[in-house]
C-alpha positions as CSV (number, residue, x, y, z in Angstrom):
1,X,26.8,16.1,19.5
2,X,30.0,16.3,17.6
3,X,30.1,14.7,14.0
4,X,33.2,13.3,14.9
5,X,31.3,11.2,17.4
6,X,28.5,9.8,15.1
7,X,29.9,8.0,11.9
8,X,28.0,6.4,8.9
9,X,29.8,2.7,8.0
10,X,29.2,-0.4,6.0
11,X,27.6,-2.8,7.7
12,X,29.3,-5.8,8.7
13,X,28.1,-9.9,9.0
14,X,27.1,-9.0,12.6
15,X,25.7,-5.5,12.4
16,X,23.0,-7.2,9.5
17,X,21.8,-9.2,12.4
18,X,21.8,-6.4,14.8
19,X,19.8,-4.6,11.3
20,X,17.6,-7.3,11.4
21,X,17.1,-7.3,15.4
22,X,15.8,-3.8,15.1
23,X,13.8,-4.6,12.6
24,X,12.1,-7.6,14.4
25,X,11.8,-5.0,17.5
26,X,9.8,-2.8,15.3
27,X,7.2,-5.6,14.4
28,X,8.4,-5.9,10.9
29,X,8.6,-9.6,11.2
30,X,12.1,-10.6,9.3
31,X,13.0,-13.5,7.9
32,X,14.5,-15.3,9.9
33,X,17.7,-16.0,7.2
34,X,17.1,-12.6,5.6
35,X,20.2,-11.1,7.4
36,X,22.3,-13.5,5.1
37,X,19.7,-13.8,2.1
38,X,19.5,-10.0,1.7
39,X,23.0,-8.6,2.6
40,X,24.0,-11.2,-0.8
41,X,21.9,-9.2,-3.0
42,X,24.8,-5.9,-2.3
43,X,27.2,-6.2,0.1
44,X,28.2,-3.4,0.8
45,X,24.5,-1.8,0.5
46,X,23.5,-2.2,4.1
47,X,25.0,1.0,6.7
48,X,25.0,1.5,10.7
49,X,25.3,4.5,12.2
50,X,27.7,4.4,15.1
51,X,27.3,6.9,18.0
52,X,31.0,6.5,20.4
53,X,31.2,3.2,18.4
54,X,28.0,1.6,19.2
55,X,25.3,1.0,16.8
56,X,21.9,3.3,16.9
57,X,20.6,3.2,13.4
58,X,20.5,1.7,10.7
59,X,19.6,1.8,6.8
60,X,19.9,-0.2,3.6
61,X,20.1,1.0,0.0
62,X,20.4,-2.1,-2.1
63,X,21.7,-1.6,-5.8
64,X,20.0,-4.1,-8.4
65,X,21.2,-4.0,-12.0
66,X,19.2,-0.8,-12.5
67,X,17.3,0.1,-10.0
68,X,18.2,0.9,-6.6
69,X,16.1,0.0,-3.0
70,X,15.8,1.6,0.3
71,X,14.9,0.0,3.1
72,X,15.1,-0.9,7.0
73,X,15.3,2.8,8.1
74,X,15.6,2.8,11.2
75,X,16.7,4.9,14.6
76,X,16.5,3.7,18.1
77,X,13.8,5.4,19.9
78,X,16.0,6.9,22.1
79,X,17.9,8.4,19.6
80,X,15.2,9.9,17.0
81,X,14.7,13.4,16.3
82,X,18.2,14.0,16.6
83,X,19.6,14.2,13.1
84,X,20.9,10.5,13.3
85,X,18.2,9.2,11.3
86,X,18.0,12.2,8.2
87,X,22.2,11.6,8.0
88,X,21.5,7.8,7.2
89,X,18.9,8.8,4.6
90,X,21.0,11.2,2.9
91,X,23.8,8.3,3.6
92,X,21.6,6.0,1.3
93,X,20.6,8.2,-1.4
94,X,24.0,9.4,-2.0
95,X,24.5,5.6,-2.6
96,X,22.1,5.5,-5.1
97,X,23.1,8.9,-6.5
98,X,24.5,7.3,-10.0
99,X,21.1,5.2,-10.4
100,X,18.1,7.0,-12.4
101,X,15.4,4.5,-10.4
102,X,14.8,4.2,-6.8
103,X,12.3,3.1,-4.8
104,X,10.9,2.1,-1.3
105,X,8.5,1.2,0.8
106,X,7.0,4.2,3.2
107,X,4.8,3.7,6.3
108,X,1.9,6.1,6.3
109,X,3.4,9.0,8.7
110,X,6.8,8.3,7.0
111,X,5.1,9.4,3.2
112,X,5.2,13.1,3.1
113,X,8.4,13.5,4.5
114,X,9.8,10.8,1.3
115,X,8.0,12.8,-0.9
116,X,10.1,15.8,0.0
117,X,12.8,14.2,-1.2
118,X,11.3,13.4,-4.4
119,X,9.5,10.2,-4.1
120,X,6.0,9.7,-5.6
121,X,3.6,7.4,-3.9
122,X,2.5,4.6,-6.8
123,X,-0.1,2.6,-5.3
124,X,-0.4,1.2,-1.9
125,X,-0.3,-1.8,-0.2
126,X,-1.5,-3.7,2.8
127,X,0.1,-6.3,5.2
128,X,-2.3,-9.8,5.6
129,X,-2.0,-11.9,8.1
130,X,-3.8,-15.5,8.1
131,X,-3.5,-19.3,9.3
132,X,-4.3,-21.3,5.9
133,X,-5.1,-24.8,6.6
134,X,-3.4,-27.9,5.1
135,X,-4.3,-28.6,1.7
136,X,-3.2,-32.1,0.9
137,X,-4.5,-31.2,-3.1
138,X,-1.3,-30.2,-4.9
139,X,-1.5,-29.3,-8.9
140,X,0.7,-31.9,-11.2
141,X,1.3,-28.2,-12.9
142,X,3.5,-27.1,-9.6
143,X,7.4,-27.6,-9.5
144,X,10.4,-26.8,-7.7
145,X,11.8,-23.7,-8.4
146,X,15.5,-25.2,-8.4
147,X,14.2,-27.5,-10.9
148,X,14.0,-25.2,-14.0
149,X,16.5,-23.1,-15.4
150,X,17.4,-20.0,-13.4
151,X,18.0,-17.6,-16.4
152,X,13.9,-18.8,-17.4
153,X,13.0,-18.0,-13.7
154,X,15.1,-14.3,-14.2
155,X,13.0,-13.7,-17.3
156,X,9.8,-14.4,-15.7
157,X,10.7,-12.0,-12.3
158,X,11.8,-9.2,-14.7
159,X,8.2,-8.8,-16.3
160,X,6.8,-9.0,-12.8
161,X,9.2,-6.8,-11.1
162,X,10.9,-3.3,-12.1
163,X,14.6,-4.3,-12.4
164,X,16.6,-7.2,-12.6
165,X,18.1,-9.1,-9.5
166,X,20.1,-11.9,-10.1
167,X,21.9,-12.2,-6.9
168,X,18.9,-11.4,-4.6
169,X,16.9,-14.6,-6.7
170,X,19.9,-16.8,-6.1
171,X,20.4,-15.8,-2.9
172,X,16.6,-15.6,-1.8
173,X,15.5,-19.6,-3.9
174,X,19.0,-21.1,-2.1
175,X,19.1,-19.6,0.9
176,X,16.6,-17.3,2.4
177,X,13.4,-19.4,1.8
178,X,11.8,-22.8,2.5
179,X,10.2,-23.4,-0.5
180,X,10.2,-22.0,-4.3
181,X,8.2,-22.9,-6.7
182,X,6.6,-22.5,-10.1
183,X,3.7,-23.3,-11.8
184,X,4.1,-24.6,-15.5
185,X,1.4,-24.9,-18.1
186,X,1.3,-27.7,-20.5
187,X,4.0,-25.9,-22.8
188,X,6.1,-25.8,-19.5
189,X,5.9,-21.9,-19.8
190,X,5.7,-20.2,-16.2
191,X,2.7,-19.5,-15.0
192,X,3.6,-18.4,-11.7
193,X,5.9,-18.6,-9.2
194,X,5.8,-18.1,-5.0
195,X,8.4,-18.2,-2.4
196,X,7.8,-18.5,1.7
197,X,10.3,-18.3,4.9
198,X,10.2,-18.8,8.3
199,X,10.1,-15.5,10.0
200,X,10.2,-14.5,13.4
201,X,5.9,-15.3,13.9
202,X,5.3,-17.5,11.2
203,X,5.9,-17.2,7.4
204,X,6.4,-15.0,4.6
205,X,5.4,-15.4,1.4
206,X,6.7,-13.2,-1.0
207,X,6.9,-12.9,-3.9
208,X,4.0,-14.6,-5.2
209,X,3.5,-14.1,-8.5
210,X,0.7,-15.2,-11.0
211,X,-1.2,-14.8,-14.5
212,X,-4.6,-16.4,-12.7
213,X,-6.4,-15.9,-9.5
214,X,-6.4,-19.5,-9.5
215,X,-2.7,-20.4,-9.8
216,X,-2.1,-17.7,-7.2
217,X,-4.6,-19.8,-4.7
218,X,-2.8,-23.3,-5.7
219,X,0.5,-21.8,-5.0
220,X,-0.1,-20.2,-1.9
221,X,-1.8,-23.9,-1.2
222,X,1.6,-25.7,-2.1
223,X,3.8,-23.1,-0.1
224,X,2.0,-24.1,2.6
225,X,1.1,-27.7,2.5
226,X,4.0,-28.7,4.3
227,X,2.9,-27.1,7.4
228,X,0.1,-27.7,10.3
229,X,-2.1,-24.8,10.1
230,X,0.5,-22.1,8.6
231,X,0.4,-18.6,10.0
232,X,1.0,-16.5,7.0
233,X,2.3,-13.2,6.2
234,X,1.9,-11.1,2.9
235,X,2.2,-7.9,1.2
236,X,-0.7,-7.1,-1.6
237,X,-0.8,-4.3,-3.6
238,X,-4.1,-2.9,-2.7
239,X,-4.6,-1.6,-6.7
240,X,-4.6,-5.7,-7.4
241,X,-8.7,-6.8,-6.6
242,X,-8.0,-10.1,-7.3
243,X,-5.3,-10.6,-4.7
244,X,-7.4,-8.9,-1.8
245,X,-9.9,-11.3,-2.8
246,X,-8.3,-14.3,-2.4
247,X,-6.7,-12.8,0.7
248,X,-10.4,-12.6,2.1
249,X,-11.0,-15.9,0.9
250,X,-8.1,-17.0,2.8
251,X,-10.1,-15.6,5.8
252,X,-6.7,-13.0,6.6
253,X,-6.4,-9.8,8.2
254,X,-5.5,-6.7,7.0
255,X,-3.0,-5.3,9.8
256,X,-1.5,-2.1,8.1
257,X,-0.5,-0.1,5.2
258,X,2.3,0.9,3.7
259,X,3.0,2.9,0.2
260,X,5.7,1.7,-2.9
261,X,7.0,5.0,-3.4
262,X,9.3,5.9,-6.6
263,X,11.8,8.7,-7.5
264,X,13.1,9.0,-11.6
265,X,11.8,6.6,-13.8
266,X,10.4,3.3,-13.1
267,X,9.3,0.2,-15.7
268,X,5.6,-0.7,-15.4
269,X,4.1,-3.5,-14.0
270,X,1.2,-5.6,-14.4
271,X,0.2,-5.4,-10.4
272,X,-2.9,-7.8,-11.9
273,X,-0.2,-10.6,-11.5
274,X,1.3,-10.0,-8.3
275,X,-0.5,-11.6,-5.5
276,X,1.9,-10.8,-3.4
277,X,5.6,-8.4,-3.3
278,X,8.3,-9.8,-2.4
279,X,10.1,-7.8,0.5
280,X,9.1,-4.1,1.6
281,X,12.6,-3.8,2.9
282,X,14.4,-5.2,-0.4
283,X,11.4,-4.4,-3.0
C-alpha cells in the first residue's frame, strides 16, 4: 500500500466517537461521555488513521502540563500487522517528543513490545468488576466535589497523581461523570476524593483516591448510593493491598491485567492512597 493512501490526522468531534466505538468494540467499556470529557483535556491530542479516507485506527497522546499520556491504540482487526498500527505509535510519540515524561497503560501481550521503545513497566494493575449494593448510610464528612474550591481539588490530585491536569479535572467533575465527591475531615482538609460514570455496562469509578481504607469504602458507598444494585468497574494498582482488599470485600472480580508503563522521568506516588486510577486510556 502506498503512503500516499494511508494518512495520520487529528481527530475530529465525530472521529472521537468513532475512537470511542472502537474502543467499546474491544471490551474496554468507555464512558459513555468520555468522547467529549477526554478530547477537552487536548484537543488536538487524539489521531485517526485514514486508509482511502476512511478511518482504521486510531491513537491518543494526551499532553498534561508535564507529562504526556498514550492511549486507545488501536487497529481494526482487519487491518493489523500491516504497519498501520506502528505508524500511529510513532505518530503519538513524536507528539510527545518535547515532553521528558510519558506514560501508558500496556495490556499484557502489548508490554515487551512498549518496552522496546523505552517504556519501563512500574507496577501493575487489575480491572474489578462488582454489583455493590445500596448503602443508604452516607458520612456527614462526604461533599460535592463542585462544592469546594477547584484550585484545593488540583492540589489534592497533584500528590495523588504524576502531573497536573486542569482541563481533564474540569472537564471530567462537569462533564464526563455523574458524581464527584470529596471527603473532608473536621479541618475541611481533603481526605479523599472519587468520581463514577455511566459507561457502556455499568459504571466507572475512577479516580478514587484516599488517605484511609475506610474513606475509600464510604466513598465508593456514596458514588454508588444513588443507584439499585450498581455494576461497578475499577482499576487498582495491584502494588496497593489495601485496595484489593476492599475490592474482595466488595465481593468483585478480577477480569484482567494491564501494566502503567513509564518512559523519562516520572514523580512518585503514594499508590497506598489510590483505590482506584482514574482512566487507563487518559492516565
Amino acid at each position: 500500500m502506498a503512503d500516499s493512501d494511508y494518512q495520520i490526522v487529528v481527530a475530529s468531534a465525530d472521529h472521537v466517537k468513532w475512537i470511542i466505538k472502537m474502543a467499546e468494540n474491544e471490551q474496554w467499556n468507555p464512558g459513555c461521555n468520555d468522547a467529549v470529557t477526554f478530547q477537552q483535556a487536548d484537543p488536538t491530542g487524539f489521531f485517526i488513521g485514514l486508509l482511502h479516507g476512511q478511518p482504521i485506527g486510531c491513537v491518543s497522546a494526551v499532553k498534561y502540563e508535564n507529562y504526556g499520556h498514550i492511549g486507545y491504540y488501536i487497529v481494526a482487526k482487519e487491518h493489523r500487522g500491516k504497519g498501520y498500527g506502528l505508524k500511529l505509535f510513532q505518530h503519538a510519540m513524536n507528539y510527545l517528543k518535547d515532553y521528558n515524561s510519558t506514560g501508558l497503560d500496556g495490556v499484557v501481550d502489548q508490554q515487551q513490545n512498549y518496552m522496546k521503545c523505552g517504556f519501563n513497566s512500574v507496577h501493575t494493575n487489575m480491572r474489578y468488576v462488582g454489583v455493590i449494593p445500596k448503602s443508604e448510610i452516607i458520612s456527614d464528612n462526604i461533599v460535592e466535589a463542585k462544592s469546594i474550591s477547584f484550585e484545593k481539588l488540583m492540589e489534592y490530585d497533584k500528590s495523588h497523581w504524576v502531573g497536573v491536569r486542569k482541563h481533564f479535572m474540569s472537564s471530567l467533575i462537569n462533564v464526563g461523570t455523574n458524581r464527584s465527591l470529596v471527603y473532608l475531615d473536621t479541618d475541611k482538609n481533603i481526605q479523599g476524593f472519587g468520581a463514577i460514570r455511566k459507561s457502556c455496562d455499568g459504571y466507572r469509578i475512577g479516580p478514587l483516591f484516599a488517605e484511609k481504607f475506610e474513606i475509600a469504602e464510604e466513598l465508593i458507598h456514596a458514588l454508588t448510593g444513588s443507584f439499585e444494585d450498581c455494576k461497578v468497574i475499577i482499576d487498582v494498582p495491584i502494588p496497593n493491598d489495601n485496595a484489593i482488599k476492599l475490592a474482595k470485600k466488595l465481593n468483585m472480580v478480577g477480569i484482567f491485567e494491564t501494566a502503567r508503563m513509564y518512559r523519562g522521568e516520572v514523580a512518585s506516588v503514594d499508590l497506598n492512597t489510590i483505590y482506584a486510577l482514574t482512566s487507563l486510556e487518559l492516565g
